[in-house]
DSSP file (Angstrom, degrees, kcal/mol; ACC not computed):
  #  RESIDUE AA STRUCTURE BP1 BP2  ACC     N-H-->O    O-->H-N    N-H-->O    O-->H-N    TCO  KAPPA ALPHA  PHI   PSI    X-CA   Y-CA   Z-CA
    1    1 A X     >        0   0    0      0, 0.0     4,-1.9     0, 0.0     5,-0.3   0.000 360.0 360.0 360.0 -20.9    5.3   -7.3    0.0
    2    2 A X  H  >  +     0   0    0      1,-0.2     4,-1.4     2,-0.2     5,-0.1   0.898 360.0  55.0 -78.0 -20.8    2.8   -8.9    2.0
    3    3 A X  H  > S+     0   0    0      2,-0.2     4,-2.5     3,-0.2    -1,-0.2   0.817 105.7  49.2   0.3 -81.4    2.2   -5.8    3.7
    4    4 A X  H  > S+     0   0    0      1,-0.2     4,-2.9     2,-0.2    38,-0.2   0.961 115.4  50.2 -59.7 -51.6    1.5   -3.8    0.4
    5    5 A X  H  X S+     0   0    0     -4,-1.9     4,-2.3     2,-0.3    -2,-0.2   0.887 109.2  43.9 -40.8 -54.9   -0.7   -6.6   -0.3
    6    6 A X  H  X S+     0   0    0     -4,-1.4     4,-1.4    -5,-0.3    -2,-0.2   0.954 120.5  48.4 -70.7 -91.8   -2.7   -6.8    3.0
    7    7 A X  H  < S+     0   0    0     -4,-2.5     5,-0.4     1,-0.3    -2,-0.3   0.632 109.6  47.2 -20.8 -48.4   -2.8   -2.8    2.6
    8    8 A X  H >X S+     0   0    0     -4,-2.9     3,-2.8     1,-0.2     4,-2.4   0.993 116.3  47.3 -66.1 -66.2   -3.9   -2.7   -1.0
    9    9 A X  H 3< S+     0   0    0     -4,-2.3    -2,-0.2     1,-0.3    -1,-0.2   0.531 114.0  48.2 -41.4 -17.7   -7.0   -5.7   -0.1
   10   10 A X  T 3< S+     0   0    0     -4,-1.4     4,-0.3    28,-0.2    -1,-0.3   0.375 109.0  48.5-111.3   9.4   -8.0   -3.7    2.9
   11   11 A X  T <> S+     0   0    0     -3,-2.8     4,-4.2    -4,-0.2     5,-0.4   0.547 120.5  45.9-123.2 -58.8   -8.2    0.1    0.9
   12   12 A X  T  < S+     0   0    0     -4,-2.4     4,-0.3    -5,-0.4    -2,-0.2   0.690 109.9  48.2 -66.5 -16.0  -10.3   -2.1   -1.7
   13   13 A X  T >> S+     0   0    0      2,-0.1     3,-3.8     3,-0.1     4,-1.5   0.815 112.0  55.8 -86.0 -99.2  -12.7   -4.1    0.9
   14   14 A X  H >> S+     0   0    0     -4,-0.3     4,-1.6     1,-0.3     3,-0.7   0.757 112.0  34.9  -7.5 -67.1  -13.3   -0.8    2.4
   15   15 A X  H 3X S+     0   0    0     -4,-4.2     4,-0.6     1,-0.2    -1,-0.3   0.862 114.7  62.7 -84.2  -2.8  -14.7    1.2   -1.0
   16   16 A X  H <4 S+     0   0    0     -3,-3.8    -1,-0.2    -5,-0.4    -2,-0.2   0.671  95.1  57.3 -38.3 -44.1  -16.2   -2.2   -1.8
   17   17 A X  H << S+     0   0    0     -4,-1.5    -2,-0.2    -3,-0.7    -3,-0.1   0.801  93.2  70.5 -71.9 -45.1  -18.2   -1.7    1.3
   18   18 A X  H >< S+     0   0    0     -4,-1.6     3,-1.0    13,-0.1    -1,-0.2   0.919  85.7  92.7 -31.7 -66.9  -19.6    1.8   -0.2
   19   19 A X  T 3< S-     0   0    0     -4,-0.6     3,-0.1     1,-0.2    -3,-0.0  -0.280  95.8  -6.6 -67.7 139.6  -21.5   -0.1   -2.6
   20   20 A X  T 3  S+     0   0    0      1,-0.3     2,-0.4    -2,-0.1    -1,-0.2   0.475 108.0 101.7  63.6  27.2  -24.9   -1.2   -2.5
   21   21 A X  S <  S-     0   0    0     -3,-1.0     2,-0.6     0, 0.0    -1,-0.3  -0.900  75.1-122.5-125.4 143.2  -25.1   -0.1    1.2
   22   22 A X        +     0   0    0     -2,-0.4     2,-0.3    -3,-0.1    -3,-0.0  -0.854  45.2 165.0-103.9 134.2  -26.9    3.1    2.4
   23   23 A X        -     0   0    0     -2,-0.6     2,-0.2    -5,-0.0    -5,-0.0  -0.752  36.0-104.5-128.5-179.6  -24.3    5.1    4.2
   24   24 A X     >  -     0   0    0     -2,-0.3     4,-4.0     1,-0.1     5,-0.2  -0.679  27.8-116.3-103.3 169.8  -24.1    8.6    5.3
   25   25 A X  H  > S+     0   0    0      1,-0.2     4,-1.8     2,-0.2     5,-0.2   0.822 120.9  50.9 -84.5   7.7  -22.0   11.1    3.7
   26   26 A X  H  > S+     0   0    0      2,-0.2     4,-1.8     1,-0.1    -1,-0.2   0.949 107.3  51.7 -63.2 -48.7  -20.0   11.2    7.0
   27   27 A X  H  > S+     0   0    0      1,-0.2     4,-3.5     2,-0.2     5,-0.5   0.938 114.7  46.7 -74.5 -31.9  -19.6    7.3    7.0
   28   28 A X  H  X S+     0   0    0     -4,-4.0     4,-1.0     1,-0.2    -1,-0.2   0.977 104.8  55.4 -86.1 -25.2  -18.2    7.6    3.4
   29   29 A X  H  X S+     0   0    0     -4,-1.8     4,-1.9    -5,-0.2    -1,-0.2   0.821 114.8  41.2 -20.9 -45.2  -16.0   10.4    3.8
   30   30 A X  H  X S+     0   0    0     -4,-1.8     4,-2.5    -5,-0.2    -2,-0.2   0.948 115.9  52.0 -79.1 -52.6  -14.3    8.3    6.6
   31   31 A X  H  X S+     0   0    0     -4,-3.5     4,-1.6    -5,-0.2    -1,-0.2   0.753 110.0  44.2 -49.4 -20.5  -14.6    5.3    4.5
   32   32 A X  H  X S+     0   0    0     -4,-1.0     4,-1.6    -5,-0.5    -2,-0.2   0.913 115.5  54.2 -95.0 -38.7  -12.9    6.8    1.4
   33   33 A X  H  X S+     0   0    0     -4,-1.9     4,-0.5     1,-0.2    -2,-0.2   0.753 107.0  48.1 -70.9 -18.6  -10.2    8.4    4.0
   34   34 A X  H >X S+     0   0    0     -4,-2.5     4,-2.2     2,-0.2     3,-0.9   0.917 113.8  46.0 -69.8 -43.4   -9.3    5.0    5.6
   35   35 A X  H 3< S+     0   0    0     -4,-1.6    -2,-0.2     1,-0.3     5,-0.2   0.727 106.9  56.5 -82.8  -6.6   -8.9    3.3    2.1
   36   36 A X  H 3X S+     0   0    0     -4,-1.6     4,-0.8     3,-0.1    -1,-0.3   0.822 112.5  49.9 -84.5 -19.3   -6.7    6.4    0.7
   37   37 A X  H <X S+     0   0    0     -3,-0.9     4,-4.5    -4,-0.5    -2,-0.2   0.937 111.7  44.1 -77.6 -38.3   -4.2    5.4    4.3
   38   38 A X  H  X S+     0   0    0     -4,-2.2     4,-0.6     2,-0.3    -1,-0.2   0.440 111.0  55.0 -98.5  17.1   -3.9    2.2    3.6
   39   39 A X  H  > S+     0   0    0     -5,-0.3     4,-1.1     2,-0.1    -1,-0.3   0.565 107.8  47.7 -97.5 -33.5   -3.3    3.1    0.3
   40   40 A X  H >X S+     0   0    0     -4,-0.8     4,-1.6    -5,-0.2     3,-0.9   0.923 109.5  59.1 -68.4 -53.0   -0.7    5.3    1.2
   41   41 A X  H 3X S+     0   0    0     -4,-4.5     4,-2.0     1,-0.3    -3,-0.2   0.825 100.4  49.7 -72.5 -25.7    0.6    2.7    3.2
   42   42 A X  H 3X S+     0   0    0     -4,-0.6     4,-0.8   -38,-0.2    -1,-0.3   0.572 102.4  62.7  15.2 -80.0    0.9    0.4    0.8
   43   43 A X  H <X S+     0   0    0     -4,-1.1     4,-2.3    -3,-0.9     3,-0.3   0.815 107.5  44.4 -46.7 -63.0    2.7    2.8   -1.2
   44   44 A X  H >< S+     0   0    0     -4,-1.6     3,-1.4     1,-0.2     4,-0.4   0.902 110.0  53.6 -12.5-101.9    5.4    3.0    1.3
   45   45 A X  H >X S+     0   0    0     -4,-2.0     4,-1.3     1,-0.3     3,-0.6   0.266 108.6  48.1 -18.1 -62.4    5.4   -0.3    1.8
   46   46 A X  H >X S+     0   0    0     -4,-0.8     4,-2.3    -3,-0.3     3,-0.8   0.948 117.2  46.9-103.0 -81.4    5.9   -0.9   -2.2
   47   47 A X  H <X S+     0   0    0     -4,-2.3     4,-2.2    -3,-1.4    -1,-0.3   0.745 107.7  52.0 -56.7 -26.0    8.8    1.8   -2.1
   48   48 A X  H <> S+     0   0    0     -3,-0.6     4,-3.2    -4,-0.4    -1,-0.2   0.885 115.6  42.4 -47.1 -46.8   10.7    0.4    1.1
   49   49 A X  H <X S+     0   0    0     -4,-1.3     4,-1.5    -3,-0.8    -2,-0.2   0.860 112.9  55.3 -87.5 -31.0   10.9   -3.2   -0.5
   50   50 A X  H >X S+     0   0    0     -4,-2.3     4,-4.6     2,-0.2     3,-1.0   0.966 112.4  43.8 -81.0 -69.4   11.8   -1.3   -4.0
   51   51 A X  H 3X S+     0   0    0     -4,-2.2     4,-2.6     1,-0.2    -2,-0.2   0.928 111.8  51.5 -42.2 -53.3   15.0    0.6   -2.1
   52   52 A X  H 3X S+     0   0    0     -4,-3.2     4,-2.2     2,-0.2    -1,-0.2   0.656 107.9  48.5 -62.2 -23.4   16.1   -2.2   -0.4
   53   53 A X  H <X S+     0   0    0     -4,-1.5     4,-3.1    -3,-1.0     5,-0.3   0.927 112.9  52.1 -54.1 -62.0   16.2   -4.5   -3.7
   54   54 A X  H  X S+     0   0    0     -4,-4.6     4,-1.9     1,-0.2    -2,-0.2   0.825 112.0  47.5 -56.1 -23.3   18.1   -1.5   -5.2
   55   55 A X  H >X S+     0   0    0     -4,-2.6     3,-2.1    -5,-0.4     4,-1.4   0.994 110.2  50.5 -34.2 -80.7   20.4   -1.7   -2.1
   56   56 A X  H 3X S+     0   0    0     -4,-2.2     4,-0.8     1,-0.3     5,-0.3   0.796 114.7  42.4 -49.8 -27.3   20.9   -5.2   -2.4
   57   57 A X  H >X S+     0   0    0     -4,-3.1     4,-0.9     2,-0.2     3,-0.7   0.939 106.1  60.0 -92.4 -18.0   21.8   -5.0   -5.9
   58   58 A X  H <X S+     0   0    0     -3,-2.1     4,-3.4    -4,-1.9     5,-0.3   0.927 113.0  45.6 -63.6 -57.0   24.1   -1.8   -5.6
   59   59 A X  H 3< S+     0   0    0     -4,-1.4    -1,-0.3     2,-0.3    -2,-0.2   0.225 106.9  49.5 -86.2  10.2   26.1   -4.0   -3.3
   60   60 A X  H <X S+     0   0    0     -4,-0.8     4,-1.4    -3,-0.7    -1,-0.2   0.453 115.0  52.1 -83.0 -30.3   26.3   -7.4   -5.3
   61   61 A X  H >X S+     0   0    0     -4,-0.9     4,-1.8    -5,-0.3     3,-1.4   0.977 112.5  42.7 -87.6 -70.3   27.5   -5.0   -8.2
   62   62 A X  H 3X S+     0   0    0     -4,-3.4     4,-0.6     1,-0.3    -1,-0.2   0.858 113.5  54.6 -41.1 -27.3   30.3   -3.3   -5.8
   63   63 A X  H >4 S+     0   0    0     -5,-0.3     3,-0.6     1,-0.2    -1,-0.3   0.953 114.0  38.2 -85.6 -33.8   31.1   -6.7   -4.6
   64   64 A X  H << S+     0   0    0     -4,-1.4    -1,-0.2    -3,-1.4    -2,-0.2   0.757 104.1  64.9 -41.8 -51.6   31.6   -8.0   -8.2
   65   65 A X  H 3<        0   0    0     -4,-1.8    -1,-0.2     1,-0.3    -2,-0.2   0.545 360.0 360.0 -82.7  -1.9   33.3   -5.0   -9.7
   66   66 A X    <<        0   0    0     -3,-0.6    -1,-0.3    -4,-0.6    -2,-0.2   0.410 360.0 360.0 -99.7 360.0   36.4   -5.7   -7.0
């Protein structure tokens, strides 16, 4: 989770950064595309750790049910 975390903070810094600053629309383009990867990545992240619970609990429940 610390991943997603580090990933979320750094997609949010980034369009943070937008404001009050004069950019070009090149540099915010780039800016808005970095924070949508590490928003994606994130997302991964999020869904990895989400699969691997459901793992772990699919197999405490098999281990139970014997």
């Amino acid at each position: 989770m610390d991943d997603y975390i580090a990933h979320k903070q750094r997609a949010e810094a980034l369009l943070n950064g937008l404001t009050g600053e004069t950019v070009s629309e090149a540099e915010r383009r780039n800016v808005i595309a970095q924070a949508q990867a590490h928003a994606a990545l994130a997302q991964a992240e999020a869904q990895r750790e989400t699969a691997e619970a459901i793992r772990a609990l699919e197999a405490l429940s098999r281990r139970s049910a014997v």
